[in-house]
C-alpha positions in Angstrom: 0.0 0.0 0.0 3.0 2.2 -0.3 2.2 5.7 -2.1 6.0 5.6 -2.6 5.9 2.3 -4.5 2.9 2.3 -6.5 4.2 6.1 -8.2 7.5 4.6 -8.6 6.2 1.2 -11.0 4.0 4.4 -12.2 6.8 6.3 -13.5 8.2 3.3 -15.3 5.0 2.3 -16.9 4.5 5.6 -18.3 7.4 4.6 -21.0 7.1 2.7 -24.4 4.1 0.3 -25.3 3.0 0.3 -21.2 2.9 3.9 -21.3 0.8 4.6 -24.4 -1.8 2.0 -23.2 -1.8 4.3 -20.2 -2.0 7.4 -21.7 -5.0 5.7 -23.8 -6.7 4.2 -20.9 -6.0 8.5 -19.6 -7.7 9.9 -22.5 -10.9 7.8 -22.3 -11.9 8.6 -18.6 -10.6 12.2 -19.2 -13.5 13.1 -20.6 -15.7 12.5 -17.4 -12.8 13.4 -15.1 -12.6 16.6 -13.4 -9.4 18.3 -14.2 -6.7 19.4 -12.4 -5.7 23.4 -12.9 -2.1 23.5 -12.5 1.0 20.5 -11.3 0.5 21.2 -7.7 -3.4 22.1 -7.1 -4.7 19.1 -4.8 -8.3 17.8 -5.3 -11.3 17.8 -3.0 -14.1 15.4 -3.2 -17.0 14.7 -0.7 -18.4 11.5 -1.9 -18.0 9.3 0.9 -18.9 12.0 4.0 -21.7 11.9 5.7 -24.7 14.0 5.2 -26.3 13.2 8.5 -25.9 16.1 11.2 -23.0 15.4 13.4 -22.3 16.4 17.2 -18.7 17.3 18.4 -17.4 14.2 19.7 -16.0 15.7 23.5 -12.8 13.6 23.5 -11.8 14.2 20.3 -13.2 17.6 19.9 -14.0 17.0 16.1 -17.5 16.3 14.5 -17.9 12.8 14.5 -20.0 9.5 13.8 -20.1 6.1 15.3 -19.3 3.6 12.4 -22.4 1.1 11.7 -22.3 -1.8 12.9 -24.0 -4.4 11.3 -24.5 -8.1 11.6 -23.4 -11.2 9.0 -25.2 -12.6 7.2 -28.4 -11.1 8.6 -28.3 -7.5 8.7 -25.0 -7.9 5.6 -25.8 -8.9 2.5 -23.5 -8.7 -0.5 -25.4 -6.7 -2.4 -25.9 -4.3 0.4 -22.7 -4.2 1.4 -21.3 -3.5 -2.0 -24.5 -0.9 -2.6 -24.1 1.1 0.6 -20.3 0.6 1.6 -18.1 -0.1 -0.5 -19.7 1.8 -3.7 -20.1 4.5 -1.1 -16.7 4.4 0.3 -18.1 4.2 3.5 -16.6 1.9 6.5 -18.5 -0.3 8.6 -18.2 -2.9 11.6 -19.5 -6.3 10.5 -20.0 -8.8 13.3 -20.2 -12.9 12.7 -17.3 -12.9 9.7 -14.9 -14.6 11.7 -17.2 -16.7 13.4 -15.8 -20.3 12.0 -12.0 -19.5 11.9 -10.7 -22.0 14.0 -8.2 -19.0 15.0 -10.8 -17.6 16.4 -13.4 -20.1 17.7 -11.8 -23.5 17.6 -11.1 -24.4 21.3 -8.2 -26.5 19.9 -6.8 -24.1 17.3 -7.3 -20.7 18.7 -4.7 -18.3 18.4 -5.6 -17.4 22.0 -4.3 -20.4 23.8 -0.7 -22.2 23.2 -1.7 -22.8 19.2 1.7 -20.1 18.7 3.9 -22.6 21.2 3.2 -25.9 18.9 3.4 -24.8 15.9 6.1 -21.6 15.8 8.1 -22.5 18.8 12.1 -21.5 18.3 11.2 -19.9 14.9 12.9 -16.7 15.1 10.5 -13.7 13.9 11.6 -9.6 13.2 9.4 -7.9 15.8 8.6 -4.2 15.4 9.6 -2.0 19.1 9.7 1.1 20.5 11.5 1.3 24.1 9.7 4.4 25.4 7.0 5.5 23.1 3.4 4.2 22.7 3.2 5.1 19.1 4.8 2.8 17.1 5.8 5.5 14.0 5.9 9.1 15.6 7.6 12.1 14.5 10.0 13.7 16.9 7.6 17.0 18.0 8.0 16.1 21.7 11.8 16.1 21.7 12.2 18.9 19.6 13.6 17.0 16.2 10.1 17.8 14.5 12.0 17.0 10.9 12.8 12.8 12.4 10.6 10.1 11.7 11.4 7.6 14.6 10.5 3.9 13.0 10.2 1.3 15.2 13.0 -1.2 15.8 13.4 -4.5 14.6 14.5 -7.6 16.9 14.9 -10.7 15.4 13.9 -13.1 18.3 12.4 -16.5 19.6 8.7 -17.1 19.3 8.9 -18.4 22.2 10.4 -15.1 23.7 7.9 -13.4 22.5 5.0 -15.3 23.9 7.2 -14.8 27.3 7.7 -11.5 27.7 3.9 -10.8 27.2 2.9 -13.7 29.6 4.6 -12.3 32.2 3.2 -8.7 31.8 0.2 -10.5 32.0 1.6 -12.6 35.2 2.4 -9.5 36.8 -0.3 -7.5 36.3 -2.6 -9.9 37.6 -0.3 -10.2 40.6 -0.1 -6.6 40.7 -3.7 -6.8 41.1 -3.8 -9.1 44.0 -1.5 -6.6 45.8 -3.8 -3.3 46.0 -1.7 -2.8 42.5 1.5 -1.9 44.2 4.7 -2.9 42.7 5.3 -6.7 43.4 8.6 -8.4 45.4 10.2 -10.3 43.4 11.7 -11.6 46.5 7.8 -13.3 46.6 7.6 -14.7 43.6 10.7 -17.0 43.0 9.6 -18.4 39.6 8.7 -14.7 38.3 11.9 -13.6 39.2 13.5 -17.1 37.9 11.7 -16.3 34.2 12.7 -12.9 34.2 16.9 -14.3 34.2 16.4 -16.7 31.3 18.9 -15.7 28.2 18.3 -15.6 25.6 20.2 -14.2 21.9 18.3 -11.6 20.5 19.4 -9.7 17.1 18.5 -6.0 15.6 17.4 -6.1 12.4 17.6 -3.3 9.6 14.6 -1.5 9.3 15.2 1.2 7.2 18.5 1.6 4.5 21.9 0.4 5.2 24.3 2.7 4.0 28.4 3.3 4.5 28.0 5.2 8.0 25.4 2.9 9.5 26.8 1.5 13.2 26.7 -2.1 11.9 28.1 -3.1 15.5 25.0 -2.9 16.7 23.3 -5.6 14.1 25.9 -8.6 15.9 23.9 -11.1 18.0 23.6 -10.2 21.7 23.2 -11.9 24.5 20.5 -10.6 27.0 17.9 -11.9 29.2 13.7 -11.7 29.1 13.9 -9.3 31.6 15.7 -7.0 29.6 13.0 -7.5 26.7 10.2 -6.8 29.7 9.7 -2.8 29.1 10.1 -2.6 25.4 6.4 -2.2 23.3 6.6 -4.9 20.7 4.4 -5.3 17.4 4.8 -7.8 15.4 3.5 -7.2 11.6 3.9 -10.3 9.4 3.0 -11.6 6.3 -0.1 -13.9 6.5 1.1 -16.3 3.4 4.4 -16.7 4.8 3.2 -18.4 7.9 3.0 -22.5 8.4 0.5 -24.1 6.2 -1.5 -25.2 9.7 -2.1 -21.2 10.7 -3.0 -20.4 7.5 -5.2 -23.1 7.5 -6.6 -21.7 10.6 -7.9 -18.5 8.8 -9.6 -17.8 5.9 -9.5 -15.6 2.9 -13.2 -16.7 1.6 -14.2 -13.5 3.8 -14.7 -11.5 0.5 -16.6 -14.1 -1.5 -18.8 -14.1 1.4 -19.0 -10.2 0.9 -17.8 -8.2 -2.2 -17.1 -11.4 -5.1 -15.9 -8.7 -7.2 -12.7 -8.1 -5.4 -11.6 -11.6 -6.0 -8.1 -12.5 -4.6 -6.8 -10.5 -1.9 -3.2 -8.7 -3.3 -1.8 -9.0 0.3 -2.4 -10.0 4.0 -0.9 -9.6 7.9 -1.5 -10.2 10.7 -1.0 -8.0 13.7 0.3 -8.7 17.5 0.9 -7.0 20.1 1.9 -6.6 23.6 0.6 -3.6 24.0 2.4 0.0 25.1 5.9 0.2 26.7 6.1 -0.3 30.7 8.7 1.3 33.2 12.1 0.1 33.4 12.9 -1.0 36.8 15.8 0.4 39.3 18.8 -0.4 38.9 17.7 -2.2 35.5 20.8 -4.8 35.8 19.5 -6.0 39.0 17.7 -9.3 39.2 15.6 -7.9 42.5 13.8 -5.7 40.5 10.4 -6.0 38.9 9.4 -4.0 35.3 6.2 -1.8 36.0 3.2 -0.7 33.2 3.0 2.7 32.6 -0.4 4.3 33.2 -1.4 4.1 29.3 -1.6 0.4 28.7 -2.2 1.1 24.9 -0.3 1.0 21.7 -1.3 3.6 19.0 -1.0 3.5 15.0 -0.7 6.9 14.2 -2.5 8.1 11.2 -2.1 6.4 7.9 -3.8 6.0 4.6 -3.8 3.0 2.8 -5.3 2.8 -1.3 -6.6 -0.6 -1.3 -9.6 -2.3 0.7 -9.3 -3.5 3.8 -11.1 -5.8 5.8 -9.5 -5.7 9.1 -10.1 -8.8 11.7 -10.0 -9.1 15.2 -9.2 -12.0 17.5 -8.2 -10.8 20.5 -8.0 -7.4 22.2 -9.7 -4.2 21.8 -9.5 -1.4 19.2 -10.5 1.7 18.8 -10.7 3.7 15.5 -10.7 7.2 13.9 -11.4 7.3 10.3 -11.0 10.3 7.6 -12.9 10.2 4.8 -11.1 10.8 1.6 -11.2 14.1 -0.2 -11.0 16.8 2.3 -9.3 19.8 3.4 -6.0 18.7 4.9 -5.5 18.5 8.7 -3.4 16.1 9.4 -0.4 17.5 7.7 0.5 13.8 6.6 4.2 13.4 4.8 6.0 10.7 4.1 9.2 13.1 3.7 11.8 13.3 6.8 15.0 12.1 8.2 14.5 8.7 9.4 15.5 7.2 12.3 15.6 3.9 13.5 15.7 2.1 17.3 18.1 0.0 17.9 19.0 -2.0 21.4 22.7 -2.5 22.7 24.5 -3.6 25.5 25.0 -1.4 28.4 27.6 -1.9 31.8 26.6 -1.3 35.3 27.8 1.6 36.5 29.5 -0.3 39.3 30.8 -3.4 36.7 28.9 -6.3 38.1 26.2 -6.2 35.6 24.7 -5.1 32.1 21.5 -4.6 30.6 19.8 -3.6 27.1 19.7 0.3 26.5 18.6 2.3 23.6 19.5 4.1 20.7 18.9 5.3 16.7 20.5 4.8 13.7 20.0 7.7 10.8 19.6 6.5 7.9 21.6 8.7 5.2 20.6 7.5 1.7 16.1 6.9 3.2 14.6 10.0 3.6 10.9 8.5 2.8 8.5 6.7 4.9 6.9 3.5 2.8 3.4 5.6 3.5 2.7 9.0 4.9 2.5 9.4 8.7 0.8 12.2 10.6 2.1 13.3 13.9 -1.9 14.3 14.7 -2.8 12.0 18.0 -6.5 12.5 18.1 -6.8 11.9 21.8 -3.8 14.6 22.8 -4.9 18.2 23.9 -5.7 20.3 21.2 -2.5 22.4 21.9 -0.2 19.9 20.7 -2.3 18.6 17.8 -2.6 22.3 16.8 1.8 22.0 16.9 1.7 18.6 15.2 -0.5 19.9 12.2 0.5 23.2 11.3 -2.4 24.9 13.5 -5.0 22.7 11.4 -6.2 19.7 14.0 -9.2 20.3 15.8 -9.5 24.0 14.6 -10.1 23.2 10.7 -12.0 20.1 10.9 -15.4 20.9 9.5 -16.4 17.7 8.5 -17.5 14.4 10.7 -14.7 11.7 11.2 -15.7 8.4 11.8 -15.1 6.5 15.1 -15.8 2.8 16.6 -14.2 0.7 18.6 -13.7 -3.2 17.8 -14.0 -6.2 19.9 -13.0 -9.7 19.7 -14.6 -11.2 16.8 -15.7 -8.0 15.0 -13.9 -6.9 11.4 -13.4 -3.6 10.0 -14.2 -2.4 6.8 -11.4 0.4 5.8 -12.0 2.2 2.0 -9.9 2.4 0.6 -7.7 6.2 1.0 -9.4 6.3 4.4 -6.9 7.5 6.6 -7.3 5.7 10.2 -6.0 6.1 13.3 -5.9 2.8 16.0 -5.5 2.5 19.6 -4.7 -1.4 20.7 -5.3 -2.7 23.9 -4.4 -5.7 25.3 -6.5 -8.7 27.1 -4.9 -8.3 30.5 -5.1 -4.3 30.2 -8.3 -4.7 29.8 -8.9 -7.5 32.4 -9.7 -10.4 30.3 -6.9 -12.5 30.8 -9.0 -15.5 29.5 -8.3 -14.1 26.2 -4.2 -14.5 26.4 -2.0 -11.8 26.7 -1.5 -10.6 23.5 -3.6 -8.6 21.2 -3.9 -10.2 17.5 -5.9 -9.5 14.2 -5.6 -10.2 11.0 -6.7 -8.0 7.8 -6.4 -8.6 3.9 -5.9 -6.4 1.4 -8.1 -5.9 -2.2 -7.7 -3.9 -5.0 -10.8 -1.5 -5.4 -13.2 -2.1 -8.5 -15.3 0.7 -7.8 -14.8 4.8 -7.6 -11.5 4.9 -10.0 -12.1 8.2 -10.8 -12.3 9.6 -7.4 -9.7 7.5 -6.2 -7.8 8.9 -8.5 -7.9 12.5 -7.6 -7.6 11.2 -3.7 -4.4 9.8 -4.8 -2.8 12.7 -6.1 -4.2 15.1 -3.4 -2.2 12.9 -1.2 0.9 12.9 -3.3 0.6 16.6 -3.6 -0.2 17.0 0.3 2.4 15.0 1.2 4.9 17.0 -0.6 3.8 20.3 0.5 4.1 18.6 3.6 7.4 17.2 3.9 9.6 18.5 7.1 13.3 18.3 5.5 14.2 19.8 1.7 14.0 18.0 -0.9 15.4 17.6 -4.7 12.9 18.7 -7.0 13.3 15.5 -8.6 11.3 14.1 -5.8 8.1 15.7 -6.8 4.9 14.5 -8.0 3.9 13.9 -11.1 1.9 15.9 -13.4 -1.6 15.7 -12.9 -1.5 13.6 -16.4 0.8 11.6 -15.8 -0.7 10.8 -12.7 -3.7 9.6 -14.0 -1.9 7.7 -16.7 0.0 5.7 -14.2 -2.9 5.2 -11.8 -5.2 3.9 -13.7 -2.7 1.4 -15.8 -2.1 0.2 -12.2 -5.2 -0.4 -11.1 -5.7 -2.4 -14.9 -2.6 -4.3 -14.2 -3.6 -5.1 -10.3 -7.0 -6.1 -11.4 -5.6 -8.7 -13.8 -3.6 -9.9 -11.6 -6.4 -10.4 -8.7 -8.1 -12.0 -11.4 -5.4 -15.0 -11.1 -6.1 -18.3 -9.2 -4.1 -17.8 -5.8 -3.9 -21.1 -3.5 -4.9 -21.4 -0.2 -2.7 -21.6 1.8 0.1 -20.8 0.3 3.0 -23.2 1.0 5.4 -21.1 3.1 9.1 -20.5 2.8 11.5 -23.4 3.7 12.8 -23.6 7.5 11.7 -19.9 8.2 9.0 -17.7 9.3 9.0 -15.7 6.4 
C-alpha cells in the first residue's frame, strides 16, 4: 500500500508500449474526469462524507459519527454491502465474519491459547519495538527534532520469547492486582523472578536503509535476558502467506466471497500482535531484584495512515478503537512521508558499578532513506488540542469541518477500511483490559483488495495525497522528488489499477506453502 511504490512502478510504466496503453486508458476517462488546474493544485471530493448532522465528539473535539455496525449474514448482504459501503466508500463494523475461523473459535486451534507454542516455537520472527514511546511511528515534536521520523526497531527473536515476555506482563499485572496494585517483590515470587533471568540471543534487524555510515556493530547477535526484553512495546507485523500451512489453515481468505465477489483474490495479508504500550524500566535495571512496571497508558497507538486498497481488518483478541478520515477533504493532518529517518536499535549497556549489564537504547539515521513506505501524521486525536494544533500546522481540531468516523472493535468483530481512508488505532491488550481469559497478547488479522469501484475519485484522492504529502514534507527535498503531473498521474494510476486487477483476477492457493525452515 506504499504511495512511494505504487508512483514509482507508475513512473516506469509511463514509457514505451505500457505507457501509451496508459496514456490511452488516460484519455478515455478524461473526458468525465474533473481536471486538475495546475501540477500542484490538490483535489477535494466529498463523496463518501456523511450527510447526517453530526455532534462534536468531547474527547476528540472534532464532529464525529459512530461507524455502523451491522451483523453477517443477517443485517449484511453482499449486495448491500457492496450498494451502501463499499460503492459509497463508507466503512462499517461487521460482526459474525470470523465466526468459523478455527483462529478464532476453535477451542483446539485458537490463536488465544498455546496454538503459537506448537506450531512456531524457536522460529525466530523480526518484531517491530519502541523502548519508550506508545506510538509505534511518531515524528519527533515532543523532543524537539520535528523534521525525524522515529521507525520502530526490529528484533529478530524466539517465538517463544515473545509469547514470554507478554505472559509475564500478564503474570504480573494480575499479581499486581492481588497486591492493591503496588509494585510486586520479586523476592515473593521465586519463579517470576527465575523467568525474568532466562537468556536468551536476540538480534536487531535493519529497518530502514543500510548505508556506508550505518553502526553495523549494533546488528551482531547479543546476549540478553527476558527481563531485559520486559519494558520494550513490541508489534509484530507479518506476512499472513508466509506463515506454516497449519495457521494459514486456521484463517480464511473466503471473507470477501462471502462479501464483495468482485474483489476476488486478496493482493496482500498480515497479521498484527501485540503486547501492548511500553512499561517502566525497573531500578537499577541490571538488577535481578527488580520487577518491570506498566506505565499508566496500557495502549499501543497506529498513528494516522492511509492505505489505497480495501481493507477488511479482523480481530481476535483485544480491543481497538478507531478514527477514520474520509477521503477528499481539506488537509488537517499534515500527513508526509518526507523526513530524516531514524531507526531504534537496542545495545548492551555496563553497570555503573561493573557487576552487571543490561539492554539500552538508541537510533540509527539512515543517510541515503529519507521516505516513509506511507505518509504518517504526527496528529494524535486523543492529545490536547495544543499539541495537535503544533503537530499539524495549526490545522487539528480547529479546521476540521467535517464528521470523522469512530468505533471501537472487539474480539470477533472486522473492519471495513475504504480504501484512502486514513485511520487512526488504539490497541489494547487482554490483560489491560482484564480479560486475561483471552491471552496476553492482542492479534488480528486484515487482507488487502484492489478496489473495483470509484477509479475516478480515487484517482484525484491519490494525487491530493501525493501533492499534500509534498507540500508537507519536514526536511528539503530535490525537485526530482516531486509528484507527477496531474497527467501523468492519472496515466499511471489507472494502468495500475488495470494491471492489479488482472492480476487479482489470477487463481491464488490457499494456503500458500510457506518459505523453507523460516518464518518468512
Amino acid at each position: 500500500s506504499s504511495s512511494r511504490v505504487w508512483i514509482e512502478l507508475g513512473r516506469r510504466l509511463l514509457s514505451g508500449r505500457q505507457g501509451l496503453c496508459g496514456r490511452r486508458i488516460y484519455e478515455q476517462r478524461s473526458r468525465s474526469r474533473m481536471q486538475t488546474n495546475g501540477a500542484h493544485k490538490a483535489h477535494t471530493d466529498t463523496q463518501s462524507v456523511p450527510t447526517q448532522r453530526c455532534e462534536t465528539d468531547p474527547r476528540l473535539r472534532v464532529p464525529a459519527q459512530q461507524i455502523q455496525r451491522l451483523r453477517w449474514p443477517d443485517e449484511l448482504t453482499p449486495e448491500r454491502f457492496e450498494t451502501e459501503f463499499v460503492a459509497a466508500s463508507t466503512p462499517c463494523i461487521i460482526t459474525g465474519l470470523v465466526d468459523d475461523w478455527p483462529a478464532y473459535a476453535d477451542a483446539e486451534r485458537t490463536w488465544r491459547g498455546n496454538r503459537w507454542d506448537k506450531l512456531l516455537g524457536d522460529t525466530q520472527i523480526d518484531a517491530g519495538f519502541d523502548p519508550a514511546d506508545s506510538r509505534m511511528m511518531h515524528f519527533g515534536d515532543d523532543v524537539g527534532e520535528p523534521g525525524v521520523l522515529f521507525n520502530p526497531g526490529r528484533l529478530r527473536m524466539p517465538v517463544w520469547a515473545f509469547l514470554e515476555v507478554a505472559r509475564l506482563r500478564q503474570q504480573i499485572l494480575q499479581e499486581r492486582l492481588r497486591n492493591g496494585n503496588r509494585q510486586i517483590r520479586l523476592q515473593d515470587h521465586p519463579d517470576i523472578q527465575q523467568r525474568l533471568g532466562r537468556e536468551l540471543v536476540v538480534q536487531n534487524v535493519p529497518f530502514l536503509a543500510v548505508d556506508g555510515n550505518s553502526p553495523l556493530q549494533y546488528f551482531a547477535p547479543i546476549v540478553c535476558c527476558i527481563r531485559d526484553l520486559m519494558p520494550l512495546s513490541f508489534y509484530l507485523s507479518h506476512d499472513t502467506y508466509a506463515l506454516p500451512k497449519a495457521m494459514q489453515e486456521d484463517l480464511g481468505p473466503q471473507t470477501a466471497g462471502r462479501l464483495m465477489p468482485g474483489w476476488r483474490q486478496p493482493d496482500s495479508s498480515r497479521i498484527w500482535v501485540t503486547n501492548g504500550g511500553p512499561w517502566r524500566t525497573p531500578y537499577p535495571p541490571w538488577s535481578s531484584e527488580t520487577a518491570p512496571e506498566p506505565l499508566d497508558d496500557a495502549r499501543i497507538y497506529s498513528c494516522f495512515h492511509c492505505d489505497r486498497m480495501e481493507n477488511l481488518h479482523s480481530l481476535l483478541a483485544g480491543e481497538k478503537e478507531v478514527v477514520l478520515i474520509p477521503p477528499g477533504q481539506r488537509d488537517v493532518l499534515s500527513a508526509t512521508r518526507y523526513s530524516t529517518q531514524n531507526q531504534w536499535l537496542l545495545a548492551p549497556v555496563a553497570s555503573g558499578c561493573g557487576d552487571g549489564s543490561y539492554l539500552g537504547s538508541t537510533v540509527m539515521t539512515s543517510r541515503t532513506q529519507v521516505e516513509c513506505t506511507s505518509d504518517q501524521s504526527a496528529v494524535h486525536p486523543l492529545r490536547s488540542p495544543d499539541s495537535n494544533r503544533h503537530a499539524s500546522a495549526g490545522r487539528w481540531p480547529d479546521e476540521v469541518d467535517f464528521p470523522v468516523f469512530t468505533g471501537r472493535l472487539r474480539k470477533g468483530d472486522t473492519l471495513y477500511i475504504p480504501a484512502y481512508h486514513w485511520h487512526w488505532v488504539a490497541t489494547a491488550t487482554p490483560p489491560a483490559l482484564g480479560l486475561p481469559e483471552d491471552g496476553p497478547l492482542a492479534m488480528s488479522v486484515n487482507y488487502w483488495w484492489w478496489p473495483v469501484h470509484n477509479d475516478d475519485a480515487m484517482e484525484r484522492w491519490s494525487y491530493q495525497n501525493e501533492v499534500q504529502s509534498w507540500q508537507n514534507r519536514r526536511i528539503p527535498m530535490p525537485a526530482h522528488k516531486a509528484p507527477l503531473s496531474p497527467e501523468e498521474h492519472a496515466m499511471s494510476f489507472h494502468r495500475l489499477t488495470e494491471q492489479k486487477r488482472e492480476e487479482a483476477a489470477q487463481p491464488k492457493s490457499w494456503p500458500c506453502p510457506p518459505p523453507k525452515n523460516q518464518f518468512e
